[in-house]
N, CA, C and O atoms as a Tinker XYZ file with bonds, in Angstrom:
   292  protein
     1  N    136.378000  101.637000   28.013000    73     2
     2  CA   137.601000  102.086000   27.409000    64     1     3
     3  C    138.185000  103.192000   28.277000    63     2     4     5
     4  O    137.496000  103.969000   28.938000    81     3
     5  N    139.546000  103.196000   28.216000    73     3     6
     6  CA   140.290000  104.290000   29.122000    64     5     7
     7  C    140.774000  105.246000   28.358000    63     6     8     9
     8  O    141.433000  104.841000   27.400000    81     7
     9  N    140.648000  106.495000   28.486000    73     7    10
    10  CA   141.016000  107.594000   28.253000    64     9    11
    11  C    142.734000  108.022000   28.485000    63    10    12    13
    12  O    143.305000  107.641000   29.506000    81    11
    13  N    143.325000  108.684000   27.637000    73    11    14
    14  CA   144.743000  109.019000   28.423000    64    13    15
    15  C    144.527000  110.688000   28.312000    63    14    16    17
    16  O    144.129000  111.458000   27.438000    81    15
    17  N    145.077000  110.819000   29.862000    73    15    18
    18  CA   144.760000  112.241000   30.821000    64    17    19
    19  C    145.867000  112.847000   29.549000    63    18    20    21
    20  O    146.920000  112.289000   29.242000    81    19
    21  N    145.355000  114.044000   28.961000    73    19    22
    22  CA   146.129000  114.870000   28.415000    64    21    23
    23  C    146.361000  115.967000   28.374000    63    22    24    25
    24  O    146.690000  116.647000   27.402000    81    23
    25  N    146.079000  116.507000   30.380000    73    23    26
    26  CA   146.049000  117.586000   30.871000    64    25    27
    27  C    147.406000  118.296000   30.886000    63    26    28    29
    28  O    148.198000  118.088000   31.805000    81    27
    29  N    147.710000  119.210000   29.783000    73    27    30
    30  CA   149.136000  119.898000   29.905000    64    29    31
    31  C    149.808000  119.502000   28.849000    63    30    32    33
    32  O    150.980000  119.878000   28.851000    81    31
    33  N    149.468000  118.858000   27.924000    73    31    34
    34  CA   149.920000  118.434000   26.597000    64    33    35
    35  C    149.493000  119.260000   25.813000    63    34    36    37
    36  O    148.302000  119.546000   25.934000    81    35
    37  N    150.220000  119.881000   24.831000    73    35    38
    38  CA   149.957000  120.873000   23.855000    64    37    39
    39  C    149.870000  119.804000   22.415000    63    38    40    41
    40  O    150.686000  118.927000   22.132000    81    39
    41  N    148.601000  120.191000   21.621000    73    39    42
    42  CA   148.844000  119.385000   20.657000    64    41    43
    43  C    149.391000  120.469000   19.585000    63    42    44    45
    44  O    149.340000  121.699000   19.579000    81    43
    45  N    149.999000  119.413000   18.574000    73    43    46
    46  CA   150.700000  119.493000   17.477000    64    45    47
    47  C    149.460000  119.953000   16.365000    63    46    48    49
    48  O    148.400000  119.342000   16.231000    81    47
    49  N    149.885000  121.238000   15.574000    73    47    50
    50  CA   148.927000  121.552000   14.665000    64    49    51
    51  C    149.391000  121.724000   13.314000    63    50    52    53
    52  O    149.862000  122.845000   13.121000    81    51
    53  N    149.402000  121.014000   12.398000    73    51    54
    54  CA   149.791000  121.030000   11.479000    64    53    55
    55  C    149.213000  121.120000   10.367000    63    54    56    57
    56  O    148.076000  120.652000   10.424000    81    55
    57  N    149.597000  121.663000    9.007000    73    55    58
    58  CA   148.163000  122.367000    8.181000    64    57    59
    59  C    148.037000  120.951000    7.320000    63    58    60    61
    60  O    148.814000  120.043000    7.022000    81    59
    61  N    145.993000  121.393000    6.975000    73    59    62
    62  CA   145.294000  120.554000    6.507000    64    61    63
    63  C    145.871000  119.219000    5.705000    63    62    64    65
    64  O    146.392000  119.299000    4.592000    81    63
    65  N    145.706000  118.047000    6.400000    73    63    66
    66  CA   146.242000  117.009000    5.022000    64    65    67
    67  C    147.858000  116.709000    5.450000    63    66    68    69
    68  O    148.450000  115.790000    4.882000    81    67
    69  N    148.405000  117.366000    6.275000    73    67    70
    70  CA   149.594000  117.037000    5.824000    64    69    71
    71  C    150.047000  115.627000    7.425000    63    70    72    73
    72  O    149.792000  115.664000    8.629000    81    71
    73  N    150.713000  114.687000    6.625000    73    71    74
    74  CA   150.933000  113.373000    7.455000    64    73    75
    75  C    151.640000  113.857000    8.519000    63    74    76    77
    76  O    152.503000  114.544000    7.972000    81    75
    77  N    151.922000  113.970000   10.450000    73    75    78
    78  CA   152.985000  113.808000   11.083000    64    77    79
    79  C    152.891000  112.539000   11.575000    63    78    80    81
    80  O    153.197000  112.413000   12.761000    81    79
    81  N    152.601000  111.716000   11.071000    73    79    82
    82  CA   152.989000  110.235000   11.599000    64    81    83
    83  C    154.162000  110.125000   11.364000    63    82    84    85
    84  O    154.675000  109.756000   12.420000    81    83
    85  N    155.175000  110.257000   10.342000    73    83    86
    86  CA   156.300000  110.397000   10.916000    64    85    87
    87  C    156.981000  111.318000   10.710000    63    86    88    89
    88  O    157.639000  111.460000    9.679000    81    87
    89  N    156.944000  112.204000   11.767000    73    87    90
    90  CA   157.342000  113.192000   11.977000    64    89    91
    91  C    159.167000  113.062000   12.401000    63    90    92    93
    92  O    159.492000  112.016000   12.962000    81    91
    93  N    159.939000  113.787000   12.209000    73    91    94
    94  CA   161.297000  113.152000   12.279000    64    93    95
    95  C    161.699000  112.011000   12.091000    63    94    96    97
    96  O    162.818000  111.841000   12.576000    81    95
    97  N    161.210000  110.996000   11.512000    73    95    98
    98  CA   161.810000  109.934000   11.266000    64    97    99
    99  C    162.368000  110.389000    9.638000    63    98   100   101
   100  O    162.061000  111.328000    8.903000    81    99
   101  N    163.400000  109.151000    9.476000    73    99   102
   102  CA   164.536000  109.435000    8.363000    64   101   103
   103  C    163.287000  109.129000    7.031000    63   102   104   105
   104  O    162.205000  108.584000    7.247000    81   103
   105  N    163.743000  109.614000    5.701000    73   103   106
   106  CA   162.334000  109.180000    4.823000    64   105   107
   107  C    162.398000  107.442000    4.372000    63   106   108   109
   108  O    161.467000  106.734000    3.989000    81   107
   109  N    163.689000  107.122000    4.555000    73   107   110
   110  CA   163.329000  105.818000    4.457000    64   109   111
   111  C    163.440000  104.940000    5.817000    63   110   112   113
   112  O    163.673000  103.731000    5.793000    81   111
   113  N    163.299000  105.477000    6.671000    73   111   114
   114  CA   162.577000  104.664000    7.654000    64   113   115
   115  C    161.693000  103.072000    7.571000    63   114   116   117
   116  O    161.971000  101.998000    8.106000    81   115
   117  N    160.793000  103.377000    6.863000    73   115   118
   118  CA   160.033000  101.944000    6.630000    64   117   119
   119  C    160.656000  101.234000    5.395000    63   118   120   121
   120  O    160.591000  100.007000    5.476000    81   119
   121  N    161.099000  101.598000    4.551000    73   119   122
   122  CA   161.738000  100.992000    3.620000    64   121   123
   123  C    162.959000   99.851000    4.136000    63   122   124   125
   124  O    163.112000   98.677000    3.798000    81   123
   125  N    163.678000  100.634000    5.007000    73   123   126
   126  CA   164.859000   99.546000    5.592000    64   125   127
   127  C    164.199000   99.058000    6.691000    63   126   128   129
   128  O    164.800000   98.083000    7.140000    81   127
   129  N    163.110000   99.363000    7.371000    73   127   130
   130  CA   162.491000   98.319000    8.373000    64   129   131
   131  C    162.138000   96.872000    7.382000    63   130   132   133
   132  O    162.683000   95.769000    7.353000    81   131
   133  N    161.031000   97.420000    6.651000    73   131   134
   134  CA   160.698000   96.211000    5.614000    64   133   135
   135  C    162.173000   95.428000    5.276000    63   134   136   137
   136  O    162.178000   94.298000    5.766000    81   135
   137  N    162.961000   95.645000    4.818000    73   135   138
   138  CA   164.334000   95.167000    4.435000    64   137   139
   139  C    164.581000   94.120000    5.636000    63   138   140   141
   140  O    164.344000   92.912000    5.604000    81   139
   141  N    165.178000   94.963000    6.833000    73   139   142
   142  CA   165.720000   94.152000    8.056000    64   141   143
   143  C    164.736000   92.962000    8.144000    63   142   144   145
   144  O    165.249000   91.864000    8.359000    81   143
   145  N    163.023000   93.047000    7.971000    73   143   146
   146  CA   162.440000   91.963000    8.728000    64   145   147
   147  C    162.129000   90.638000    7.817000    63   146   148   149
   148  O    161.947000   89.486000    8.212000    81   147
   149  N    162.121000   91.396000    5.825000    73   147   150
   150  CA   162.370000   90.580000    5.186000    64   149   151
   151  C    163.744000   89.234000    5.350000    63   150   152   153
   152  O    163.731000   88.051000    5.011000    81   151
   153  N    164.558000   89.873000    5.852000    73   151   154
   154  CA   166.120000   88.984000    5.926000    64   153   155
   155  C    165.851000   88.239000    6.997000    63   154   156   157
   156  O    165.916000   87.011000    7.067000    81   155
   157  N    165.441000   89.263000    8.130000    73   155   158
   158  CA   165.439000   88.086000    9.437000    64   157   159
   159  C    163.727000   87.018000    9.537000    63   158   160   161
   160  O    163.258000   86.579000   10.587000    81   159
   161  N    163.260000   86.885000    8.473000    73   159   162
   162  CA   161.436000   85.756000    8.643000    64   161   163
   163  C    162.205000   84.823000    7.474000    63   162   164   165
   164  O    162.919000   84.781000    6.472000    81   163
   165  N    161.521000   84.200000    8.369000    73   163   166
   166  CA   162.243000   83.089000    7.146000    64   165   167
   167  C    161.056000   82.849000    5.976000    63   166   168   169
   168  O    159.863000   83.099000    6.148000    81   167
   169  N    161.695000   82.271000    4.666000    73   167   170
   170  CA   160.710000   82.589000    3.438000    64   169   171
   171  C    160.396000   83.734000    3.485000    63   170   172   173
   172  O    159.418000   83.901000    2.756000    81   171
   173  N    160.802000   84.921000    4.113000    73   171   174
   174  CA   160.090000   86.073000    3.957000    64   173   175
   175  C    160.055000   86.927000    2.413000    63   174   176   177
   176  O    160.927000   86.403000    1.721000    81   175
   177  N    159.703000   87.496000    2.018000    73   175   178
   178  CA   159.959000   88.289000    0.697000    64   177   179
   179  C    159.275000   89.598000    0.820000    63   178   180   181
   180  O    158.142000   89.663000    1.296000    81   179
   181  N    159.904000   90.618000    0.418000    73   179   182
   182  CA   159.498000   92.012000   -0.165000    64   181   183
   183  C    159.077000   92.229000   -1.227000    63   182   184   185
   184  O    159.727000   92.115000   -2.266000    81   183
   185  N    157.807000   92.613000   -1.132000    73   183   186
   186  CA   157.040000   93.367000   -2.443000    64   185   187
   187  C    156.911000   94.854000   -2.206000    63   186   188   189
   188  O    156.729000   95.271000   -1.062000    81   187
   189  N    157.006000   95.744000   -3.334000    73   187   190
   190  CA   157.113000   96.914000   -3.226000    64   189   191
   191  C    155.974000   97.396000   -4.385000    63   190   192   193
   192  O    156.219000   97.276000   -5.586000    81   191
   193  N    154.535000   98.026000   -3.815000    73   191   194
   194  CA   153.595000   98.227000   -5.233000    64   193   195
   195  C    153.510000   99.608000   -5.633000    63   194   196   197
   196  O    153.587000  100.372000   -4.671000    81   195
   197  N    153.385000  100.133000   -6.686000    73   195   198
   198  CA   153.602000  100.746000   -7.110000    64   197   199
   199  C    152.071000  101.473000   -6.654000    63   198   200   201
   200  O    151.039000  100.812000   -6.541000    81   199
   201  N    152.154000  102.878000   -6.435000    73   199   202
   202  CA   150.959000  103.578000   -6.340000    64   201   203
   203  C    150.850000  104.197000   -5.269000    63   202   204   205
   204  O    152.029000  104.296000   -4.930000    81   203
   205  N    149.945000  104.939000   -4.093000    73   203   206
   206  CA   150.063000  105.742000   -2.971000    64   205   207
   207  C    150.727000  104.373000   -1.974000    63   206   208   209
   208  O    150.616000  103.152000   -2.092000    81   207
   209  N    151.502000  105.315000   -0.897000    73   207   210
   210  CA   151.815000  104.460000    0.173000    64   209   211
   211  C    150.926000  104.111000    1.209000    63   210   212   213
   212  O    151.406000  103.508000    2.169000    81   211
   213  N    149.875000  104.341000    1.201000    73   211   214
   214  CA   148.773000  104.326000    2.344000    64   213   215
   215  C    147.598000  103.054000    1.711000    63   214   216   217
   216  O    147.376000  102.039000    2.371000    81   215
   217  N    147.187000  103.215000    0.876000    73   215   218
   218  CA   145.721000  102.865000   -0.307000    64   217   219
   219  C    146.037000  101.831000   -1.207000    63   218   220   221
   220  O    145.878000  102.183000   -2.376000    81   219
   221  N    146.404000  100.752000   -1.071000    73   219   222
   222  CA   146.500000  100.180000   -2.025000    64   221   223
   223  C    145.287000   99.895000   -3.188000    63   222   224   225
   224  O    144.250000   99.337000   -2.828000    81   223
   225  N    145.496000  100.348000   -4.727000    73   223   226
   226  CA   144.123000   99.158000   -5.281000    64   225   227
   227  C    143.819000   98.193000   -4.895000    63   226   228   229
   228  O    144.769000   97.420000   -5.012000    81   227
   229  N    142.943000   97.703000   -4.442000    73   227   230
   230  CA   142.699000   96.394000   -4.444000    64   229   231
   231  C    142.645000   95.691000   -5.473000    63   230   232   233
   232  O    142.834000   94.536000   -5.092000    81   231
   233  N    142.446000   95.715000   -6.940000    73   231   234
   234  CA   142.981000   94.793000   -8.243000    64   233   235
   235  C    144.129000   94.910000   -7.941000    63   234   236   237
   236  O    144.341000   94.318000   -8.999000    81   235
   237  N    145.138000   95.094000   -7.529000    73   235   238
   238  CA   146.450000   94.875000   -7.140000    64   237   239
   239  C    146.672000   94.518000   -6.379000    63   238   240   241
   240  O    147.787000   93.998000   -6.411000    81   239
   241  N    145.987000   94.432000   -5.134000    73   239   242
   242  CA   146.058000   93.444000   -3.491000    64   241   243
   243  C    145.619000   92.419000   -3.525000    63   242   244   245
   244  O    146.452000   91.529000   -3.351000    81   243
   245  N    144.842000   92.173000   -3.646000    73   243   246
   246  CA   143.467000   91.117000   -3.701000    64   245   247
   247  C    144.515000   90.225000   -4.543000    63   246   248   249
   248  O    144.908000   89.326000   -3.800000    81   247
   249  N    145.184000   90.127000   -5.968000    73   247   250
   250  CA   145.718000   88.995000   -6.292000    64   249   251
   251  C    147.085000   88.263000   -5.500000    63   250   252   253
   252  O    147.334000   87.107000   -5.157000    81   251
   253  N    147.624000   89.222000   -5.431000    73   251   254
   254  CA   148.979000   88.925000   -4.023000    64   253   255
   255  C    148.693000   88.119000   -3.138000    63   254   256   257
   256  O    149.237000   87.037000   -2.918000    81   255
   257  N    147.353000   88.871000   -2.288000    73   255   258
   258  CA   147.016000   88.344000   -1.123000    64   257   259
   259  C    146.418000   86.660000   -1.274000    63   258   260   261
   260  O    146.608000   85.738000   -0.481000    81   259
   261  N    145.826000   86.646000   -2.271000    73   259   262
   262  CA   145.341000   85.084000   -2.504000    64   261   263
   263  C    146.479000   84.280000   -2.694000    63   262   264   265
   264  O    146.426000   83.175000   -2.154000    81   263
   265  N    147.653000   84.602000   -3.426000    73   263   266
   266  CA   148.669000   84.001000   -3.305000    64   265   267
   267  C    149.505000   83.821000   -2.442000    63   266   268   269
   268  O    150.095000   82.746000   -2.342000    81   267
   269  N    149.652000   84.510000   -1.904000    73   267   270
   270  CA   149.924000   84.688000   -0.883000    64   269   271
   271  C    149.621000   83.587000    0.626000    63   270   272   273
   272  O    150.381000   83.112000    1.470000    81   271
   273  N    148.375000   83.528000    0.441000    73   271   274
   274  CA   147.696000   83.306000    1.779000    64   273   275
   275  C    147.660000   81.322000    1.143000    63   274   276   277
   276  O    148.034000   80.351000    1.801000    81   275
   277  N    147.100000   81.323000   -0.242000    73   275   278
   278  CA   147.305000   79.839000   -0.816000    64   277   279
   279  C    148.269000   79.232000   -0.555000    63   278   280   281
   280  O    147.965000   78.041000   -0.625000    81   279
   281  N    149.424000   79.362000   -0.250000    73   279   282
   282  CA   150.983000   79.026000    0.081000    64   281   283
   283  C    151.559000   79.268000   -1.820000    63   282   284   285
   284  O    152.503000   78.514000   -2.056000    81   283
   285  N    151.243000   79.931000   -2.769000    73   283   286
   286  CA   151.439000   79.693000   -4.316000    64   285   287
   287  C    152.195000   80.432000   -4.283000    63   286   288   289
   288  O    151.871000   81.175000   -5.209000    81   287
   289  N    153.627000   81.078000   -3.573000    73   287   290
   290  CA   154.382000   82.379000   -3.281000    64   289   291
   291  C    155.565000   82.110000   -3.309000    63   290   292
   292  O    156.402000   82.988000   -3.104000    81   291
């Protein structure tokens, strides 16, 4: 595996817990990504679940996904 040289890069320190993955991006950022790619896949569809954005339950994934993956969608 290769390493990237990060000689002279100052890292970003930000307090405990808190997300900069997206850091300046707009807050709905992924919301209208999901949107745009729903319109442009064909059969595509948006589901939106209710609960953390990271973690889904799985009693709440797990049935989607079987349907999902069955063609039953």
């Amino acid at each position: 595996m290769r390493h990237l040289a990060t000689r002279g890069l100052s890292r970003h320190r930000s307090p405990a817990g808190a997300d900069t993955s997206r850091a300046g991006l707009p807050s709905d950022y992924f919301d209208r990504a999901a949107d745009v790619l729903a319109d442009l896949l064909p059969h595509a569809r948006r589901r939106t679940l209710d609960g953390p954005d990271r973690v889904v339950d799985p009693h709440i994934l797990v049935p989607l996904l079987l349907r999902f993956f069955s063609g039953a969608h």
